[in-house]
C-alpha positions as CSV (number, residue, x, y, z in Angstrom):
1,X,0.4,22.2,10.4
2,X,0.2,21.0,13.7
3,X,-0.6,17.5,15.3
4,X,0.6,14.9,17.3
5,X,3.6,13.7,15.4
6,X,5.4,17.3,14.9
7,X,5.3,18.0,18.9
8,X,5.0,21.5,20.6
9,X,7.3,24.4,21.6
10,X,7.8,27.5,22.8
11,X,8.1,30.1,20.8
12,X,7.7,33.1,22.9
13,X,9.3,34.3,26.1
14,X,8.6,37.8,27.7
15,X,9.4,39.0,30.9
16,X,8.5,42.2,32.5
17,X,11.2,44.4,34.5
18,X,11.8,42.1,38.0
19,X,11.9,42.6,41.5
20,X,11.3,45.7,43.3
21,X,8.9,47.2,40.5
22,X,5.9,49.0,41.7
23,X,3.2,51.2,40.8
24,X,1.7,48.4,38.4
25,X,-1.1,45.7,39.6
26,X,-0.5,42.0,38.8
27,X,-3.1,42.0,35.8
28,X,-1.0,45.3,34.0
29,X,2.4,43.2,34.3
30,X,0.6,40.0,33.5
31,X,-0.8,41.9,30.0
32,X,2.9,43.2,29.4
33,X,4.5,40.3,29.5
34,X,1.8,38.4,27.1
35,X,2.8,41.3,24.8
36,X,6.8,41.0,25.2
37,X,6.4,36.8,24.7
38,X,4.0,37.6,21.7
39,X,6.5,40.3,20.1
40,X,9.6,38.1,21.3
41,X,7.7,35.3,19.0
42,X,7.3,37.3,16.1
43,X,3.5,37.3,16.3
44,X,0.6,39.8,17.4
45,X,-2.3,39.4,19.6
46,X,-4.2,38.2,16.7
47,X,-2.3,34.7,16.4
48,X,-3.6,34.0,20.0
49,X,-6.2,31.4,20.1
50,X,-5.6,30.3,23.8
51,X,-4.5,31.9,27.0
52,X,-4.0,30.3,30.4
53,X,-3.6,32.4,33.4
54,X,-2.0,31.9,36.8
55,X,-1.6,34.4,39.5
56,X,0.6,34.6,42.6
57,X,-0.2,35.3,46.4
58,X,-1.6,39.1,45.9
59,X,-4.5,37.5,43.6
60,X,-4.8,38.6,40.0
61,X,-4.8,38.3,37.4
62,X,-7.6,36.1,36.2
63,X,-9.1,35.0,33.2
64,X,-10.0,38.9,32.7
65,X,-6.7,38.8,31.5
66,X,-8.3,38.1,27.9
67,X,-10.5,41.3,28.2
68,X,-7.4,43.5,29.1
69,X,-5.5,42.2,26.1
70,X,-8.3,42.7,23.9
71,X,-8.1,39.2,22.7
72,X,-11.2,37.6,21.0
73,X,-12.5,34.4,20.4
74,X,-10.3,32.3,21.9
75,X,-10.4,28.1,21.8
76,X,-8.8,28.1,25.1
77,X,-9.7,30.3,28.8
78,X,-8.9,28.9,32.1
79,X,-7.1,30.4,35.1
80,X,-4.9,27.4,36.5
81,X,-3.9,27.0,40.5
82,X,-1.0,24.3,41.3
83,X,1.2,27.2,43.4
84,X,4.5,27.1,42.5
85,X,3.7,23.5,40.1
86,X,1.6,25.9,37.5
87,X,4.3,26.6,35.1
88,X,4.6,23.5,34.5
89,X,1.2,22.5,34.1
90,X,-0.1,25.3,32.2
91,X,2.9,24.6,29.7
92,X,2.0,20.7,29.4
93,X,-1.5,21.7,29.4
94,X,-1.1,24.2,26.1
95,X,0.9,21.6,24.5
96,X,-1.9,19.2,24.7
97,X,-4.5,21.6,23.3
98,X,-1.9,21.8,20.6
99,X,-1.5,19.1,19.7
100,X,-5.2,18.2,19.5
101,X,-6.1,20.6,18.0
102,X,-7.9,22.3,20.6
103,X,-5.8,25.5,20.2
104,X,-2.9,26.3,17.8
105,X,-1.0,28.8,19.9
106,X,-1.3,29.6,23.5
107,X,0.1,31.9,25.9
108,X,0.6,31.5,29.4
109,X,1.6,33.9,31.9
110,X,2.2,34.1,35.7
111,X,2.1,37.3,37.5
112,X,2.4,38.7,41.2
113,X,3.3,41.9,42.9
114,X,3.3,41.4,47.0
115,X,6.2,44.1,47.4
116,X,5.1,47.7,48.3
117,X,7.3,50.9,48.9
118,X,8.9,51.3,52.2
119,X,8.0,47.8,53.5
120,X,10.0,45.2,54.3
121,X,9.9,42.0,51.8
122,X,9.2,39.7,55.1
123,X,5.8,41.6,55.3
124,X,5.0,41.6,51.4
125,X,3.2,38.1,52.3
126,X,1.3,38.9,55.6
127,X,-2.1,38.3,56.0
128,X,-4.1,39.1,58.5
129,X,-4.4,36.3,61.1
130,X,-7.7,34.0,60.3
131,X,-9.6,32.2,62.5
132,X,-7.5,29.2,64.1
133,X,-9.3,26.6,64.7
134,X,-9.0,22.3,64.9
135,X,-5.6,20.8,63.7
136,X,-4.6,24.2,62.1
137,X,-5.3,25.9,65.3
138,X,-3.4,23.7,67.6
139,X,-0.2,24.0,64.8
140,X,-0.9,27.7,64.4
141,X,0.0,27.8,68.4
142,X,2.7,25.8,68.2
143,X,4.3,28.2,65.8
144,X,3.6,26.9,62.6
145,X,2.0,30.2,61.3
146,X,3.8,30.7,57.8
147,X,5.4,28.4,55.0
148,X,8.8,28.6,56.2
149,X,8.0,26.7,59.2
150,X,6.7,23.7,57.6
151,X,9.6,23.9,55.1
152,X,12.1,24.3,58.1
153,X,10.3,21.1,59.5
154,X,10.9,19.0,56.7
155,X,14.7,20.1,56.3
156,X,15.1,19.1,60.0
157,X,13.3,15.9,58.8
158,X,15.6,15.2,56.1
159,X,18.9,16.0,58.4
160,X,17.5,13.9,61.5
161,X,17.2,10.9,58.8
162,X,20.5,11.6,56.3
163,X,22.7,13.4,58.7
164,X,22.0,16.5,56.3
165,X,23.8,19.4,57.9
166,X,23.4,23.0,57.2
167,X,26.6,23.7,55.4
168,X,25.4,21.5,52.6
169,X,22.0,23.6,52.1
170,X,25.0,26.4,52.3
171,X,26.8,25.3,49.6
172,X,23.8,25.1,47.2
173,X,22.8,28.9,48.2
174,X,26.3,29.8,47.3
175,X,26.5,27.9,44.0
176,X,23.4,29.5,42.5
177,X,24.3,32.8,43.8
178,X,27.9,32.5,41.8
179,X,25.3,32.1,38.7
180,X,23.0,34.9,39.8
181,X,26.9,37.2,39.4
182,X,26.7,36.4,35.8
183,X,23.1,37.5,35.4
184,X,22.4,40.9,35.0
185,X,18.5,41.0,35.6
186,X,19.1,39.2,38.5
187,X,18.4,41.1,42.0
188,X,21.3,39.7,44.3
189,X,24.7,39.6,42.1
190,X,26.9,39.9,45.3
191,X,29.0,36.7,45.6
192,X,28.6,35.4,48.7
193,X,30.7,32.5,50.9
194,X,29.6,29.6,52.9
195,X,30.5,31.7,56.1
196,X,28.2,34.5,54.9
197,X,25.3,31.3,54.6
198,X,26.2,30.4,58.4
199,X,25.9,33.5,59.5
200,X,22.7,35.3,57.8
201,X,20.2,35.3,60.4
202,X,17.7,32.5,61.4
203,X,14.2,32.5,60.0
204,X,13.1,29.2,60.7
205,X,15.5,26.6,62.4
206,X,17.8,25.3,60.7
207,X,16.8,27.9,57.7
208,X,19.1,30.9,57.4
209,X,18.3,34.1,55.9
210,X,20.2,32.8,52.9
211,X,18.3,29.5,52.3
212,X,15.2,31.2,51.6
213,X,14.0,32.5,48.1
214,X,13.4,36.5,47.5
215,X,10.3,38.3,47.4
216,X,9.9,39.7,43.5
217,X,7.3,41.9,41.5
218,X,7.3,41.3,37.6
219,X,5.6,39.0,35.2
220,X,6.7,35.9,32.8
221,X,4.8,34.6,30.0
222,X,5.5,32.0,27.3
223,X,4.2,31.1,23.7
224,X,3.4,27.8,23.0
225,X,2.5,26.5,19.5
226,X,2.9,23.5,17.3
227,X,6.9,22.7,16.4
228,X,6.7,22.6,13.1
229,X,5.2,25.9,13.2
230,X,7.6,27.4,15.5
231,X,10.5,26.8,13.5
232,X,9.2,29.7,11.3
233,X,9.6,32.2,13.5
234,X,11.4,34.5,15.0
235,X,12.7,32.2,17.9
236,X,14.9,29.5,18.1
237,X,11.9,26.6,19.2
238,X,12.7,25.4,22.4
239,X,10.8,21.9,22.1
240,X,9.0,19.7,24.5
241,X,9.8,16.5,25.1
242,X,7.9,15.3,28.2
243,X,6.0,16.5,30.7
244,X,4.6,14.8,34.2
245,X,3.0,15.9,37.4
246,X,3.1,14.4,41.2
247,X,1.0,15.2,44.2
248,X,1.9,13.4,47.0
249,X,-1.4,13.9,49.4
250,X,0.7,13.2,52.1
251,X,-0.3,15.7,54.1
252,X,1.9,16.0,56.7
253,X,1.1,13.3,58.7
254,X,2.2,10.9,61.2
255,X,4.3,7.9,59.4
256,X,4.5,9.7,56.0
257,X,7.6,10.6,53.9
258,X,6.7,14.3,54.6
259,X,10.6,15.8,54.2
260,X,12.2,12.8,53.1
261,X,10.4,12.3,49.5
262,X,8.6,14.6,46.9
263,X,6.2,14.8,44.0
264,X,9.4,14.9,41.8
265,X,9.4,11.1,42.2
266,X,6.4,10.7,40.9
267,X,6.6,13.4,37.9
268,X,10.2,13.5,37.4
269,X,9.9,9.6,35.9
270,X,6.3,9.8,33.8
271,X,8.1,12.9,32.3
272,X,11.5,11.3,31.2
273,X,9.6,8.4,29.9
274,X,7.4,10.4,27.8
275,X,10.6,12.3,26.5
276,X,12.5,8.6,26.2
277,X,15.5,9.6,28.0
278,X,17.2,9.2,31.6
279,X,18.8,11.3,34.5
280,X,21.9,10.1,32.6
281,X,21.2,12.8,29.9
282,X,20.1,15.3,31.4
283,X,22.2,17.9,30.9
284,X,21.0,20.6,33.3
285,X,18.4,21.4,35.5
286,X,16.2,24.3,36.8
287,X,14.8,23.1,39.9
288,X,12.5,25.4,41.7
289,X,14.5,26.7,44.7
290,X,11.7,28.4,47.0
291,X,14.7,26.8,50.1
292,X,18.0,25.3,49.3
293,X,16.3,22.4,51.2
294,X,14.1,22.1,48.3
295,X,16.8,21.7,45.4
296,X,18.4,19.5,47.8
297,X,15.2,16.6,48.0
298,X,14.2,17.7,44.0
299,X,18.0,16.5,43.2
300,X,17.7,12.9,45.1
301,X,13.7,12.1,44.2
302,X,15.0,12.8,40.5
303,X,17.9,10.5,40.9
304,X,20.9,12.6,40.3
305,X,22.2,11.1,43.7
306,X,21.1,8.4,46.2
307,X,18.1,9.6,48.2
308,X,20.1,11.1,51.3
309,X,23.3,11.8,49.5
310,X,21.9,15.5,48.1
311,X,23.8,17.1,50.7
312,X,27.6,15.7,49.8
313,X,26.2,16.1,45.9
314,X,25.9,19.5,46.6
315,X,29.0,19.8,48.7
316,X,31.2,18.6,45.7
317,X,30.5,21.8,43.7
318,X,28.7,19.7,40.6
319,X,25.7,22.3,40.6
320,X,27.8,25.6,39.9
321,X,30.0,27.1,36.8
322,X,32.1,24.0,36.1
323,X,30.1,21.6,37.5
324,X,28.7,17.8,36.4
325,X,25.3,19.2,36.1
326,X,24.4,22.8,36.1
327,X,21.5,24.1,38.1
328,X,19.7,27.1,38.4
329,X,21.9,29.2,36.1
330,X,20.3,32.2,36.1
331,X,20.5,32.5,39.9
332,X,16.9,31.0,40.6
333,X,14.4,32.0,43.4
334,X,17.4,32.3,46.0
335,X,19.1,34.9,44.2
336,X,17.7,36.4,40.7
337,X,13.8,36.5,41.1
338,X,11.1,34.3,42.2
339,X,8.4,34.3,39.6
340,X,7.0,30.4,41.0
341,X,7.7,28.2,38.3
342,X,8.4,30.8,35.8
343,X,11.8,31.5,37.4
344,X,13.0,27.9,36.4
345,X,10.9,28.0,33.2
346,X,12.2,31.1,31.9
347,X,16.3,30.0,32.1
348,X,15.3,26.9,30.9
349,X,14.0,28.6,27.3
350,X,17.1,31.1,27.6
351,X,19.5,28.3,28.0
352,X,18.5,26.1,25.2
353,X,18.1,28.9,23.2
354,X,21.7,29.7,23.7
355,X,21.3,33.0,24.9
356,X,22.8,32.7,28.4
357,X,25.1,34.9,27.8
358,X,28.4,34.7,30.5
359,X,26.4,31.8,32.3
360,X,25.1,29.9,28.9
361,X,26.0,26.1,30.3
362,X,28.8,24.2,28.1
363,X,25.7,21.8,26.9
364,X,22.3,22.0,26.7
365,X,20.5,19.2,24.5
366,X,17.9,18.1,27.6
367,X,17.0,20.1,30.0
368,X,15.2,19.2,33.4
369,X,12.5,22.1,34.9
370,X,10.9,21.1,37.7
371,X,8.3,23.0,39.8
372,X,7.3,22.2,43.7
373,X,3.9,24.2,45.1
374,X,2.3,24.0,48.3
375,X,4.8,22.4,51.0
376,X,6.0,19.8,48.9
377,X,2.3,18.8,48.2
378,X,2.4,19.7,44.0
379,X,5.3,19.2,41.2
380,X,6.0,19.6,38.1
381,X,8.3,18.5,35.1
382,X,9.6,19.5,31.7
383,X,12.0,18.1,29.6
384,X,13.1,20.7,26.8
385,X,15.5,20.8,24.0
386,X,16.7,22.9,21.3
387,X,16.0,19.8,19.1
388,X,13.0,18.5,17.9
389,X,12.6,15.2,19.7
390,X,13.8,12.4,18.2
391,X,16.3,14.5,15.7
């Protein structure tokens, strides 16, 4: 039984093959995965009274999701949009319909597939060029065309105010990808050095080849159902604590803290509250890494440093193997696949389950996830454990 006192959890993880998978659209890998995460959880199909959906920049899947899977009458439909923030939200979302007892177990799944054969991953995102016009037409001829402009604007930001300098951002790249070595689905398992950082190419000023995430294909889905429930099955339960969102509205204007501040100090603190614990015991994070620059600002508006001391935090190694407080240690969005908020998600669950493998972290009671869409504009939060909260 189910309700508000025995908490939620996921049950269920499944993940489709990752990276540069073709010949399937975004709904087929999006079905697959709901089927791994089912299998993974030792249900079927059947046990499914829920489904949320969220799909990445190719469009699809959507709440015809339900139709492909054959599932039938379902509690819980809806096709949720927060960018890379979805993960998040559609995981606090289920657990609330759990634990009301609008839904009893509910899958959500995030799915995308921009790569083609014989094209180059910078192109996987181009659209034709719309209509420029007003504010977004005078930007658009300055040269703010993509998302790694505006995210190269609010590094520079962030180093004009805190003296942030590239080597820092560097250091984070080359931490995660010594975790990405140890993780064999990953796509880039090639240690690399700060000097190979400095000298990847520019894409956006001061952004290097290497501070920017990789274009994947694949699917990730979870299970969610009550605790008590999911102790029962085939899973180790990976429990939620807390969850919180933060949207900052900031828009990018004049006098704002576009750069310098994110939603993660908004969500980071309703979500540690609601799991009654502090930075202090979090023992590591998945942060969502679209740019080093983003891990960077996510580690200061959490509090794990001062805000404007990410950089030297960074610098002193605490985020890799061996460090104070491990991050990303699957590889993340820089180096092993970028899945949005899945990529941080799915370690998460595979770290508290204890199934990391050569880069399982030493500890790993309370776990941070956080996930940033838009430019900064959306974030999320998790806290998970392998423990029921409050045990």
């Amino acid at each position: 039984m189910t309700g508000p006192t025995a908490g939620a959890a996921i049950a269920g993880l499944g993940m489709t093959e990752l990276g540069k998978v073709y010949g399937r659209s975004p709904r087929r890998l999006a079905a697959d995965a709901v089927r791994r995460a089912v299998a993974d959880a030792g249900l079927t199909l059947d046990d499914l009274d829920g489904l949320l959906v969220s799909h990445g920049m190719g469009g699809s899947p959507g709440i015809e999701l339900a139709d492909t899977l054959g599932l039938r009458d379902l509690r819980l439909l809806t096709q949720m949009n927060a960018f890379g923030a979805t993960a998040g939200a559609m995981v606090a979302y289920a657990a609330m319909s759990v634990l009301s007892g609008a839904a009893s177990t509910v899958a959500c799944v995030f799915a995308d597939a921009p790569l083609r054969p014989k094209q180059s991953a910078g192109s996987a995102y181009h659209r034709d060029a719309p209509e420029w016009y007003g504010y977004g037409g005078m930007t658009a001829a300055l040269g703010f065309r993509s998302v790694n402009a505006f995210y190269a604007l609010a590094a520079q930001r962030h180093m004009a105010r805190y003296s942030t300098t590239s080597e820092q951002l560097g250091a984070i790249a080359v931490a995660t990808r010594r975790w990405a070595t140890r993780n064999p689905l990953a796509q880039m398992r090639e240690p690399i050095t700060l000097a190979d950082h400095q000298n990847s190419r520019w894409v956006a000023e001061p952004l290097h080849l290497l501070d920017c995430c990789l274009v994947s294909n694949g699917a990730i889905a979870v299970v969610v159902t009550g605790a008590d429930r999911a102790r029962d099955l085939a899973q180790p339960p990976v429990h939620l604590w807390g969850w919180g969102q933060g949207h900052p509205g900031h828009g990018r204007e004049r006098g704002s803290d576009f750069g310098l501040t994110t939603g993660a100090a908004v969500s980071g603190p309703v979500a540690m509250k609601m799991a009654g614990v502090n930075v202090g015991d979090i023992d590591m994070c998945q942060l969502y890494d679209c740019y080093t620059y983003t891990v960077l600002v996510s580690l200061e508006d959490y509090g794990f440093c001062a805000k404007g001391e990410g950089g030297p935090f960074a610098e002193s190694g605490a985020l890799g193997p061996g460090g104070a407080l491990p991050t990303n240690t699957g590889g993340g969005q820089l180096s092993a696949y970028y899945m949005w908020g899945m990529t941080p998600l799915s370690e998460a669950v595979i770290q508290a389950r204890g199934h990391g493998g050569d880069r399982q972290a030493p500890r790993n009671d309370v776990i941070l996830v956080s996930g940033n869409g838009g430019v900064l504009d959306h974030h999320s939060t998790l806290i998970v454990s392998p423990h029921a909260k409050g045990a």
